[in-house]
C-alpha positions in Angstrom: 11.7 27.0 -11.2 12.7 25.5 -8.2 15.9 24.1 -7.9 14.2 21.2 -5.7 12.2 20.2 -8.6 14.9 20.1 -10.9 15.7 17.8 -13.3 19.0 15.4 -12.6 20.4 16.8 -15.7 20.4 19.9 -15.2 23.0 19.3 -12.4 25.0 17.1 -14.3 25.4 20.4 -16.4 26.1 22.0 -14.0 28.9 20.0 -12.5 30.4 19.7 -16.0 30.8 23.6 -16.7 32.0 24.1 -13.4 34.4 21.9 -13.1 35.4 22.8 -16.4 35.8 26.6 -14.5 37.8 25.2 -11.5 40.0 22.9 -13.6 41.2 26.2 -15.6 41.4 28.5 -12.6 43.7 25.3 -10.7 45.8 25.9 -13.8 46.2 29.3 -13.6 47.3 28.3 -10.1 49.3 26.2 -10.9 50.9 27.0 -13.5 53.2 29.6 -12.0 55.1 29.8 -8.9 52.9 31.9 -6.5 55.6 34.6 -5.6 55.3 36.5 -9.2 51.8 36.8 -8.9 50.2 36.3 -4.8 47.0 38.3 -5.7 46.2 36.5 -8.7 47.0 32.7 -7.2 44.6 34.0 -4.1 41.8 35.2 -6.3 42.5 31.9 -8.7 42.2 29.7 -5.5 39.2 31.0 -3.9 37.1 31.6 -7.5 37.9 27.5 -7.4 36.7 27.1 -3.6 33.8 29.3 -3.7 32.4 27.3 -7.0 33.0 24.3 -5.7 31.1 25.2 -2.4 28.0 26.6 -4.7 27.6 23.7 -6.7 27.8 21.1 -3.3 25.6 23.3 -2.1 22.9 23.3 -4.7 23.2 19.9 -5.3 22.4 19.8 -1.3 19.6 21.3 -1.9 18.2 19.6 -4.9 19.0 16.2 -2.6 17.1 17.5 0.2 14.0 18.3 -1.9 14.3 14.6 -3.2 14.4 13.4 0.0 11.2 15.3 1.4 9.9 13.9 -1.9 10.5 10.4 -1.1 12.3 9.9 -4.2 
């Protein structure tokens, strides 16, 4: 199904279980100082980047069908 024609729900989902991700891989981060472990911190940091990036950019998308809609 097209993610234009999406429900609002389904993002909300979305948005929940990933920032349920990045809040645990920002913990990780966090949680230790970045000199024991650079690789991990890096991969930590961009896993949290990269997902936030997806879901803006989905939810771009979904917003742009609405708008073409006239929702």
């Amino acid at each position: 199904m097209a993610i234009r024609k999406w429900h609002s729900g389904k993002l909300i989902i979305l948005w929940a279980w990933g920032s349920i991700a990045v809040a645990l891989a920002l913990t990780g981060f966090l949680s230790s100082p970045v000199k024991d472990a650079p690789a991990q911190h890096l991969v930590e940091f961009i896993f949290a980047l990269l997902a936030l990036f997806a879901l803006s950019a989905i939810t771009w998308h979904w917003l742009g069908g609405r708008e073409s809609d006239g929702k």
